[in-house]
C-alpha positions in Angstrom: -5.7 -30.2 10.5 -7.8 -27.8 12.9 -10.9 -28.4 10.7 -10.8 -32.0 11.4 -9.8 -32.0 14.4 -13.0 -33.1 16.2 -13.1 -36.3 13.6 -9.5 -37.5 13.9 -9.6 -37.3 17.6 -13.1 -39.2 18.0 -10.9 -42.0 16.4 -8.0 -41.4 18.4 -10.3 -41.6 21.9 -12.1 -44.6 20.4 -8.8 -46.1 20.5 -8.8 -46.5 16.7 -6.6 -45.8 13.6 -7.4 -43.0 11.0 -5.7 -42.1 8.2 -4.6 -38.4 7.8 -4.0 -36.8 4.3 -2.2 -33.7 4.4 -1.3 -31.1 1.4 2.6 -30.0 2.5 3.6 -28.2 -0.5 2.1 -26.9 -3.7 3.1 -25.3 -6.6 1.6 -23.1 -9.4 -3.0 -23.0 -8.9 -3.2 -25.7 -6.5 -6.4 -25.7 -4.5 -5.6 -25.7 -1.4 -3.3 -24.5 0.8 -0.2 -26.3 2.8 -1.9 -27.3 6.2 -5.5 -28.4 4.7 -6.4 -32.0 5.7 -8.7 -35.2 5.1 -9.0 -37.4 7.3 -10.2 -41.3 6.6 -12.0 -43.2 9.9 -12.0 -47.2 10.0 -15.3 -47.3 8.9 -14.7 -45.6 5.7 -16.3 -42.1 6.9 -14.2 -38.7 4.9 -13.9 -35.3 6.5 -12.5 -32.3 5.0 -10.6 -31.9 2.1 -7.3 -31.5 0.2 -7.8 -30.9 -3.1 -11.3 -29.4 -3.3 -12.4 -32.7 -5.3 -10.0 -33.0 -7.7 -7.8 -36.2 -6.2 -9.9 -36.5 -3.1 -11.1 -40.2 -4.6 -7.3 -41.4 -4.9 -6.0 -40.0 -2.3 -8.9 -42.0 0.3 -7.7 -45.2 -1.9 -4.2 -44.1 -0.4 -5.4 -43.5 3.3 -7.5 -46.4 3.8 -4.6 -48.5 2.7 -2.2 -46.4 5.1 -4.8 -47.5 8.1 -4.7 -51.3 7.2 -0.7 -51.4 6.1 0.4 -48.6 9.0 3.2 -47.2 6.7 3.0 -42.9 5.6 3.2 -42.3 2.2 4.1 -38.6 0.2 2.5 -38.3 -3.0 2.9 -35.9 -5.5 -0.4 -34.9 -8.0 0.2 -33.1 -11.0 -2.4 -32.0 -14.4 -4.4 -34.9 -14.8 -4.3 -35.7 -18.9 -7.9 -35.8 -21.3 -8.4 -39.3 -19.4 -11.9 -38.4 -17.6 -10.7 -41.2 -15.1 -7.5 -39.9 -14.7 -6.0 -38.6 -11.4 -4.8 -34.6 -11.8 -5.3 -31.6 -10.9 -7.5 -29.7 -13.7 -6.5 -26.2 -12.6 -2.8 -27.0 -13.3 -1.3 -27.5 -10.3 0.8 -29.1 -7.7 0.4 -30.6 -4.5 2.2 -33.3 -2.4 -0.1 -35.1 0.3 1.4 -36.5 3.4 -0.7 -39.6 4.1 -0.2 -41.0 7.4 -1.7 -43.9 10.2 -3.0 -42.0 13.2 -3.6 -43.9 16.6 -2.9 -43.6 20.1 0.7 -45.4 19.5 1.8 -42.8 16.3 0.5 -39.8 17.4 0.6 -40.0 21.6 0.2 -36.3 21.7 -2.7 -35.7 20.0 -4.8 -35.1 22.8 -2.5 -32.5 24.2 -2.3 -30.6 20.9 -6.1 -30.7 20.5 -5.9 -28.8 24.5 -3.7 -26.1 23.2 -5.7 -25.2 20.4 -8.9 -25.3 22.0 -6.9 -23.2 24.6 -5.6 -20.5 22.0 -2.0 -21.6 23.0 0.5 -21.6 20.4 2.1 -25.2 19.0 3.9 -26.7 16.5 3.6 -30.1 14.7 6.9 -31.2 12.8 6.9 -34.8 11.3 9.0 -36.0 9.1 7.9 -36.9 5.2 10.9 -37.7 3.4 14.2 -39.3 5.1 16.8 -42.4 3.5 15.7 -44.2 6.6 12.3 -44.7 6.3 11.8 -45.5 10.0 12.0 -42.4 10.5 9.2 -41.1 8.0 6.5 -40.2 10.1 8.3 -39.3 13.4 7.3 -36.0 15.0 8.0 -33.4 17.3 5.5 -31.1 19.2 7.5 -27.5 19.5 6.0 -25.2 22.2 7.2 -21.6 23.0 9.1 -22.9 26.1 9.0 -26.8 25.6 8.9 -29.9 23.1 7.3 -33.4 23.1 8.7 -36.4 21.0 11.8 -36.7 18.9 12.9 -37.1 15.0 15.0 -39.4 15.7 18.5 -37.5 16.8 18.6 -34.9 19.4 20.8 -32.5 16.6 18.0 -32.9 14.6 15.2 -32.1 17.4 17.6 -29.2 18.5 17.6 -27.7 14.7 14.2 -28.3 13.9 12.5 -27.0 17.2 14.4 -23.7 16.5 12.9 -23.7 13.0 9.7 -24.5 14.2 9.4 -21.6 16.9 10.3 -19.1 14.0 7.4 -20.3 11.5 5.1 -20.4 14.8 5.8 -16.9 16.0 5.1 -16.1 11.7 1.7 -18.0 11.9 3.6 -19.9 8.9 3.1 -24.0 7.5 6.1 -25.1 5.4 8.1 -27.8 4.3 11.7 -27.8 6.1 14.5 -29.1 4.3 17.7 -31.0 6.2 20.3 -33.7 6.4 19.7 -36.8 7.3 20.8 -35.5 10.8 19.2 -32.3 10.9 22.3 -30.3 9.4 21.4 -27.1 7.9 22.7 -26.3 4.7 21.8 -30.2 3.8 19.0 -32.5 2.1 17.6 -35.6 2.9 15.0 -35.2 5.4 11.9 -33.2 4.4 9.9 -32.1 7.7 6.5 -30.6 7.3 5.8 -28.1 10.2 1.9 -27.2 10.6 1.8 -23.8 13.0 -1.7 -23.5 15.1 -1.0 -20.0 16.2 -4.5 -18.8 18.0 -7.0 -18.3 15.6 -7.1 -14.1 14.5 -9.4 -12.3 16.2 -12.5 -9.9 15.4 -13.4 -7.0 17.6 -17.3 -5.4 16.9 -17.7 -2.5 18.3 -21.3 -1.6 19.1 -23.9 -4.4 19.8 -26.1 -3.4 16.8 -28.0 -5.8 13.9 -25.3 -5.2 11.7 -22.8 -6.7 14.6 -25.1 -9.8 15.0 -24.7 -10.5 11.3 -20.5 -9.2 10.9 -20.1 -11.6 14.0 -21.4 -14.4 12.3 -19.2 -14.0 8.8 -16.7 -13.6 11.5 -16.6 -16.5 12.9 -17.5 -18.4 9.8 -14.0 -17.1 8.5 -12.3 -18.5 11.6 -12.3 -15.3 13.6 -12.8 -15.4 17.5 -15.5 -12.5 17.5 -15.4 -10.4 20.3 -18.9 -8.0 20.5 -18.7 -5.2 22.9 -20.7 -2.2 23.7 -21.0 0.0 27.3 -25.0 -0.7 26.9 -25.9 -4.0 28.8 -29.1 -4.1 27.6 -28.2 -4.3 24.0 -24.8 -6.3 25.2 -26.2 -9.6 25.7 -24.8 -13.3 24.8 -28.6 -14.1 23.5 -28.4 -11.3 20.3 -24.8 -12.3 19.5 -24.6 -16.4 19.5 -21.9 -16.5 16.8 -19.4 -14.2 19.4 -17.2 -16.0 21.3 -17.4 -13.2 24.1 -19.8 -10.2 24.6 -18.3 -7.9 26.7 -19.9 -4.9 28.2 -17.7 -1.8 28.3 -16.8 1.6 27.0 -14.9 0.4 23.8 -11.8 2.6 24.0 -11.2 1.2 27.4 -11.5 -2.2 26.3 -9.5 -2.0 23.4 -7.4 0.1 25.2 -6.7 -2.9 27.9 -6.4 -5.5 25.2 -3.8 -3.9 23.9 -1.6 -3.6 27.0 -2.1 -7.4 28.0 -0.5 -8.3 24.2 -4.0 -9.0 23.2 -3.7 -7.1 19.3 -1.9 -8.1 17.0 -1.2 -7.5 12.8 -4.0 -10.4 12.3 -6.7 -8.6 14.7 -9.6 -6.9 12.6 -11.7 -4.0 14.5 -15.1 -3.1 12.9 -16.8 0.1 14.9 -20.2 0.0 13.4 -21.6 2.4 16.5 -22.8 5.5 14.7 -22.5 7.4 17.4 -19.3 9.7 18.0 -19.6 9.5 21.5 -18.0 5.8 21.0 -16.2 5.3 17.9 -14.3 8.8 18.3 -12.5 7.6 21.1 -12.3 4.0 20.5 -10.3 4.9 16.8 -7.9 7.2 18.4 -7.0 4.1 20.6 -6.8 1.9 17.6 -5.4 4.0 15.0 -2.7 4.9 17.4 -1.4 1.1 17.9 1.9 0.8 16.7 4.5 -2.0 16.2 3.5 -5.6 17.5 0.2 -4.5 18.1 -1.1 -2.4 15.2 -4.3 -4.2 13.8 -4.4 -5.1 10.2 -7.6 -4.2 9.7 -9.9 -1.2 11.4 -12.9 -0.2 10.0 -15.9 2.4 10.8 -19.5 2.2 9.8 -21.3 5.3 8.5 -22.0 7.2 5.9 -20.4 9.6 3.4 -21.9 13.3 5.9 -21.2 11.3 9.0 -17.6 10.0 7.0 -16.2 13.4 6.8 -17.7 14.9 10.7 -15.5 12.1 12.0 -12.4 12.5 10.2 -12.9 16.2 11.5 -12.9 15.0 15.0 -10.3 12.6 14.6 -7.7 15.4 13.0 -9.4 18.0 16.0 -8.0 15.0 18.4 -3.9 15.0 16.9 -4.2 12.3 14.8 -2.0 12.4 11.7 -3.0 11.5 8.3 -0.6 8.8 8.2 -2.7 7.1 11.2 -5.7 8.0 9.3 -4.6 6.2 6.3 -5.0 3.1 8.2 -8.3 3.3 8.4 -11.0 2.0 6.3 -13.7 4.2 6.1 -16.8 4.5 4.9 -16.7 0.2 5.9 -16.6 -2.3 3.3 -16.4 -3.1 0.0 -19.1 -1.3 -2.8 -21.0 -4.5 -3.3 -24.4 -3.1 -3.5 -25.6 -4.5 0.0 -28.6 -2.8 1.8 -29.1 -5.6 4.8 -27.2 -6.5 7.6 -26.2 -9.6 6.6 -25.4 -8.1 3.3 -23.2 -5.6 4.4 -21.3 -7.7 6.7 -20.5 -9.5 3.3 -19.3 -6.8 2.3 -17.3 -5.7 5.2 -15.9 -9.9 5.1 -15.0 -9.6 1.7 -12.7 -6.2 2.0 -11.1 -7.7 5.1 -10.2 -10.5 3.0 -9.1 -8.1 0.7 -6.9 -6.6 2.5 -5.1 -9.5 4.2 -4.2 -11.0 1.0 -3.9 -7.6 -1.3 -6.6 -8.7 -3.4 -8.3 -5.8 -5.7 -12.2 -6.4 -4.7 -12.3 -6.9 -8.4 -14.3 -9.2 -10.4 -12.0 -12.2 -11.6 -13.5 -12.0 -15.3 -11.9 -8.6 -15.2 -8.5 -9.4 -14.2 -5.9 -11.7 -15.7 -3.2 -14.1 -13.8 -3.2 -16.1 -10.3 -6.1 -15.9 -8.8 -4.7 -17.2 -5.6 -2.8 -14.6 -3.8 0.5 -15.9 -2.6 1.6 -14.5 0.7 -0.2 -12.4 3.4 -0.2 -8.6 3.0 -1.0 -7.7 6.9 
């Protein structure tokens, strides 16, 4: 739902109804993952996406009836057959969509969601997509770290699903829940879909160069908040990097340093140092390659080239790192994709992050057989 946000709650603050399709489970190749949305405006107007194209026609048929008739409906789309009309999936897949109204009177707290988001706060949304009773389809529950917002329809349910909710939160994890019709564990009967908006992953450059300006921009394009910091104001300036969400002007080990004591790092952080000078990324990796537990990055990388490769690794191992810490880190930067400019080579340096978060090969596909979606995350 974050990608549509900014269109469901126009409606919403217009006072309107819109109709909100969302994928809560697949199976097998499905397109999309749980989570993505499409959302339908009275007018007719379509943002985002669930299916990539594939049932996107049937399932507006479905949401512009769900705005008129005010009652959610869960759909199930499977392989369409040879009918060129028909509705499927041609990659062989399965998804259920979760179409539902969306007003001021069904969803009262989407305005305070929309806040935390924007705020990087963590919340939960849990609504309910499958119960006997079907007045209670469509009820939800907004779970916070230290508080909740609506009901399910039984406090033993609220209680149970809350708990739930807080777990696939602190896991950055969307999933389909599976109850009584009461919330017992250990039960089925109510299906609730719980959509996590942990704060979006962050990026940290290191070293306002061209190269940053371009890596901050495929940052932030992959859904990264992009911090850009160098101890050189001149070249530390708001106007080189617009794509950063913060430019920050400071020695980078001590930054990095101070993020990580305020909680700031975590498993889904991604540090690029792309200063070429030893001066800064020496120090700044021994702070980052020495994170441990709840704030070891996922991803640290270092610009440079094969001579200047091997004079850091010698400084690094002169400074009492171990080769277990310098296993962690990726270096010469980036995947071998050929790329010569900066906006090339932040491609590359994208595509090997990606790579890494999902355990993907950096492979061509024609040379590799089975899923080509990636299940789980790796870091």
């Amino acid at each position: 739902m974050r990608d549509i946000l900014d269109e469901l709650l126009a409606v919403w603050q217009a006072d309107g109804t819109a109709g909100l399709s969302t994928v809560v489970r697949t199976m097998k190749s499905a397109p999309r993952p749980p989570g993505a949305a499409m959302v339908v405006s009275p007018e007719g107007t379509v943002a985002g996406s669930v299916s990539g194209g594939c049932v996107e026609g049937a399932v507006y048929e479905t949401a512009t009836e769900v705005i008129t008739g005010g009652h959610p409906e869960l759909q199930r789309y499977g392989v369409s057959d040879d009918d060129a009309f028909s509705v499927g999936l041609t990659c062989g897949g399965i998804i259920d969509i979760f179409t539902e109204p969306v007003s001021r009177n069904t969803f009262p707290q989407l305005q305070a969601v929309a806040d935390d988001i924007a705020a990087h706060r963590a919340v939960a949304v849990a609504t309910v997509i499958a119960h006997p009773d079907p007045q209670r389809v469509g009820r939800r529950l907004i779970v916070r770290k230290d508080d909740r917002e609506g009901s399910l329809g039984s406090a033993r349910a609220d209680d149970a699903v809350a708990d739930d909710a807080r777990g696939l939160l602190l896991a950055g994890r969307t999933a389909v829940l599976t109850y009584g019709p009461d919330g017992q564990r250990q039960d089925a009967g109510m299906e609730v879909f719980v959509s996590s908006f942990a704060p979006r992953p962050r990026m940290l450059v290191f070293g306002a160069i061209d190269f940053a300006a371009a890596l901050a921009q495929q940052g932030a394009f992959l859904g990264y908040r992009v911090t850009v910091c160098d101890a050189r104001p001149v070249f530390a300036t708001p106007a080189r990097f617009p794509a950063a969400e913060e430019v920050v002007v400071d020695w980078p080990h001590r930054y990095l340093a101070a993020q990580a004591e305020q909680g700031n790092i975590d498993g889904r952080t991604a540090i690029c140092v792309l200063t070429h000078d030893p001066k800064f990324d020496v120090p700044v990796l021994e702070v980052a390659l020495r994170l441990s537990g709840a704030n070891q990055p996922g991803y640290i990388g270092v610009m440079g080239s094969r001579r200047t490769h091997d004079d850091r690794m010698t400084r690094l191992r002169e400074a009492g790192l171990t080769e277990t810490e310098l296993s962690r880190l990726a270096s010469p930067i980036g995947l071998d994709l050929g790329a010569r400019t900066p906006e090339e080579t932040a491609v590359s340096i994208a595509a090997e992050i990606i790579a890494r978060r999902w355990g993907g090969r950096g492979r061509p596909l024609t040379e590799t057989d089975g899923r080509i979606h990636h299940e789980t995350e790796s870091v």
